[in-house]
C-alpha positions, 0 to 999 in steps of 0.5 A, spaced: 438 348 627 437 353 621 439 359 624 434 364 619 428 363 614 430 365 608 425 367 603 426 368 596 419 370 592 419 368 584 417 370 578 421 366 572 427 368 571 430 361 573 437 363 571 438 368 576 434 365 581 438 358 581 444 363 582 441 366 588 439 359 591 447 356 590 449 363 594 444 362 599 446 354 600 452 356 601 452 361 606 457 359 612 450 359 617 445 354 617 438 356 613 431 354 612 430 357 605 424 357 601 423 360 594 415 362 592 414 361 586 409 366 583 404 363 578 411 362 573 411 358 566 411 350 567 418 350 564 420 355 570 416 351 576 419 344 572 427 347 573 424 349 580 422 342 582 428 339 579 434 342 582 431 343 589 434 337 591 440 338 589 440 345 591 437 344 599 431 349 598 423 348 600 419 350 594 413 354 594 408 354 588 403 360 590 399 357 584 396 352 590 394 356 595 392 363 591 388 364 584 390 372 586 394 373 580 402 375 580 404 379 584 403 376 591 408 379 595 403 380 600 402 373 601 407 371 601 411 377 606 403 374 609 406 366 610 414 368 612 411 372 618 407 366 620 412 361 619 419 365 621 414 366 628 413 359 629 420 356 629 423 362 632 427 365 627 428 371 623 426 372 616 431 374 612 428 376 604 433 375 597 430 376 591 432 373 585 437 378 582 441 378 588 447 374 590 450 374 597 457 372 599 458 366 603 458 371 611 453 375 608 448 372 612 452 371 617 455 378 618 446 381 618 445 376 624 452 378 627 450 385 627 442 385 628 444 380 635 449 386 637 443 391 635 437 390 640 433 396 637 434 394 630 428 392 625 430 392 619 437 391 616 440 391 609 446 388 605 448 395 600 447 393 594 453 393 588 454 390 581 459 385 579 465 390 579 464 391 586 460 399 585 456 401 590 448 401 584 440 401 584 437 401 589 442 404 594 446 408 590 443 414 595 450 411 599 455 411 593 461 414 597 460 413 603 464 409 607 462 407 613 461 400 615 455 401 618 449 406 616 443 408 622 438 411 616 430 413 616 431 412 609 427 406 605 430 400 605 430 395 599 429 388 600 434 385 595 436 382 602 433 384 609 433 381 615 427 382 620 428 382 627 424 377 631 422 383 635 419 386 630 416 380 627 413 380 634 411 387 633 408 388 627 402 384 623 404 384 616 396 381 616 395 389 616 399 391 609 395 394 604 392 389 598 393 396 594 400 395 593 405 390 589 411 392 593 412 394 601 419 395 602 417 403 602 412 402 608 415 397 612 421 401 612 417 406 615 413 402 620 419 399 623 420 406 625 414 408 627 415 402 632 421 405 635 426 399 631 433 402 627 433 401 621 440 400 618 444 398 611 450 394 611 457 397 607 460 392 609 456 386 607 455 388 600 452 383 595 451 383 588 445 385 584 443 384 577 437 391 577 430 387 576 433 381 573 427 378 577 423 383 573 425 383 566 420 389 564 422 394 569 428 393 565 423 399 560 425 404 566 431 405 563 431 403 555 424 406 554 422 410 560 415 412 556 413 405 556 415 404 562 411 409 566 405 408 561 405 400 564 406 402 571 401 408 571 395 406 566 396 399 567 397 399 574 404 395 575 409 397 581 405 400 586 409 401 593 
């Protein structure tokens, strides 16, 4: 019996995510992992559709539920809820960029059954040597196992308590946003839940490899904020 939902939201980018289903279906815990593929090109879907078998991931295509256009993290936060809620389980997001280790699922399970009051809880993001990199470099040197923080949590890869599965409707989140790790961070607070970021249960991320254009914040900044303001890209 699959002990967590594992959701992973898809935007082209097939290598990454392809490394991101092989991690996740070689966790040392049983998972039912479904990957959303949102409004992809035909060669992604086809790459998608090919190695679900081989790789043991349900497959989602947005396309055939929504003509909303990309992104549909709402939707699909939507449908996870529901779903994590019909069998029991907790839901567990990891992007495409990420890659986790063969206990990662294992230690954010371990650590949330020990935590009753806990909402959400994240694995710290780090880079292929191993440092500390975006979005969590606001804990770069700290060496706790574990951080209690009201600060936001990315959802690179988070687990959702059922607690506050049961507590929270995500039928609530605002169509104005693109993004939600910002408000749910807080909403889990607000609903007296304890959010906390697992030093020890670190993972791989390759920033906004699910999002390639992003990418611009770094290398173009102008072009960056110019996409995400006039034309109203990432709104969180």
């Amino acid at each position: 019996m699959s002990e967590v939902l594992v959701i992973t939201p898809v935007k082209n980018s097939i290598e990454t995510t392809l490394d991101t289903a092989k991690a996740i279906a070689a966790s040392d815990v049983k998972v039912h992992h479904i990957i959303f593929n949102d409004f992809s090109t035909e060669e992604t879907k086809a790459e998608l559709e090919k190695n679900k078998g081989e790789i043991g991931y349900e497959l989602v295509h947005l396309e055939d539920i929504t003509d909303h256009p990309s992104p549909n993290y709402k939707l699909v936060l939507q449908v996870s809820q529901k779903k994590a809620l019909d069998m029991s389980l907790p839901l567990l997001v990891i992007e495409s960029d990420v890659v986790v280790k063969k206990d990662t699922i294992s230690k954010l399970l371990a650590h949330q059954d020990s935590h009753q009051s806990s909402g959400l809880t994240g694995s710290v993001t780090v880079d292929e040597a191993g440092v500390v990199n975006f979005p969590y470099l606001k804990f770069k040197g700290r060496k706790e196992a574990e951080i209690n923080t009201k600060r936001s949590l990315s959802f690179c890869c988070t687990l959702f308590s059922q607690s506050f599965l049961n507590a929270y409707d995500f039928t609530g989140l605002d169509d104005a946003k693109d993004w939600y790790d910002t408000f749910i961070s807080s909403q889990a607070l607000e609903s007296g839940f304890e959010n906390y970021v697992l030093m020890d249960a670190p993972v791989w991320h390759r920033p906004h490899g699910s999002r390639p254009w992003k990418q611009l914040k770094y290398k173009n900044p102008l072009k960056y904020y110019f996409l995400k303001y006039w034309k109203g890209l990432d709104k969180i």
